[in-house]
C-alpha positions in Angstrom: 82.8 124.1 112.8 80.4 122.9 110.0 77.7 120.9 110.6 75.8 118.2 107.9 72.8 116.8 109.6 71.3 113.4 109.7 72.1 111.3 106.9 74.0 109.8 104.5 72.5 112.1 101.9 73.3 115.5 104.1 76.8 114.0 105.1 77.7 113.3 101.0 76.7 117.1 100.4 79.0 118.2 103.7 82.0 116.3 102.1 81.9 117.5 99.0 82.2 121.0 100.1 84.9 120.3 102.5 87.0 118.7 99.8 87.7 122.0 98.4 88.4 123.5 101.7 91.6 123.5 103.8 91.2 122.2 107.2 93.4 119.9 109.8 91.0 118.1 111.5 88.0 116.4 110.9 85.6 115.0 113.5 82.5 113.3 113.0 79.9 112.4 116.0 77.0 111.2 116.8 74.7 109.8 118.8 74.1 105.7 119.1 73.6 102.8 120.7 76.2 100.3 122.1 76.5 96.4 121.9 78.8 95.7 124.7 77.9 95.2 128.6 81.0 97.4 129.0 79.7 100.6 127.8 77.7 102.8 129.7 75.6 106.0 128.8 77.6 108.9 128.0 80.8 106.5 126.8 82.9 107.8 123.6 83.6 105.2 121.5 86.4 106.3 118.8 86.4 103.8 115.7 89.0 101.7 115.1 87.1 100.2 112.2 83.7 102.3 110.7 81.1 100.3 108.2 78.3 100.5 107.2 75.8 97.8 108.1 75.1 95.3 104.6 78.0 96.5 102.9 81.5 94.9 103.2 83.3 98.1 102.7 85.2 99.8 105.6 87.3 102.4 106.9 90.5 101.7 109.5 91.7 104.1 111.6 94.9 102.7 113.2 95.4 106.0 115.8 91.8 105.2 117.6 93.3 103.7 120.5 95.8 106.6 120.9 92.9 109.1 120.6 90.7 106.7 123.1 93.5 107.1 125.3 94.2 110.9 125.3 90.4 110.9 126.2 90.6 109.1 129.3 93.7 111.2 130.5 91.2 114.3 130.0 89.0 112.5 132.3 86.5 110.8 130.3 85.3 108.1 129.3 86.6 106.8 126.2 87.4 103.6 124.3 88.3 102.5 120.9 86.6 99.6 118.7 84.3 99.3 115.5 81.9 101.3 114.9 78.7 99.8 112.5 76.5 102.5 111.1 73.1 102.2 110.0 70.0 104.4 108.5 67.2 102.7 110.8 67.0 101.7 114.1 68.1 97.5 114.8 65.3 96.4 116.8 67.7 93.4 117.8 71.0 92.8 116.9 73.1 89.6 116.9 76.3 90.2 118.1 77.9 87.1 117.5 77.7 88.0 113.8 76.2 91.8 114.0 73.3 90.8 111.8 70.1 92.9 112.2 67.3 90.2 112.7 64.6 93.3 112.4 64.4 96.6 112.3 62.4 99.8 112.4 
């Protein structure tokens, strides 16, 4: 297990030594908030779709909903959809659009 820290800056340091590493697995977590009435504390949310708030870029991963469901089978609570990440806190959020109207 390796761990990066907090940050994009910490994460890009992490990934460049794992590139010259041989591995089979890579997980990344993390700690968030949800926009969905359906979520509830303690919920895993496995991206489908991973961006990056203000930038149009984004990463697929087509298997989410398998790995959402093996989850669930284990007995937790688990479900797949995308995942916006952020470097500060959205004070509010409109999620008809997922703009940040302010934030901290």
């Amino acid at each position: 297990m390796r761990r990066s820290g907090y940050g994009p800056a910490r994460a890009a340091r992490r990934a460049a030594e794992l590139r010259a590493g041989a591995f089979q697995a890579l997980v990344v977590g993390g700690v968030g908030g949800g926009i969905s009435g359906d979520l509830r504390l303690g919920d895993l949310v496995v991206g489908s779709q991973v961006s990056r708030l203000g930038s149009a870029a984004s990463v697929s991963c087509p298997s989410a909903p398998l790995l959402a469901g093996e989850l669930r089978r284990a007995g937790l609570r688990a479900t797949a959809g995308p995942i916006v990440t952020a470097t500060a806190s959205a004070a509010y959020v409109d999620t008809s659009t997922f703009t940040v109207c302010q934030t901290i």
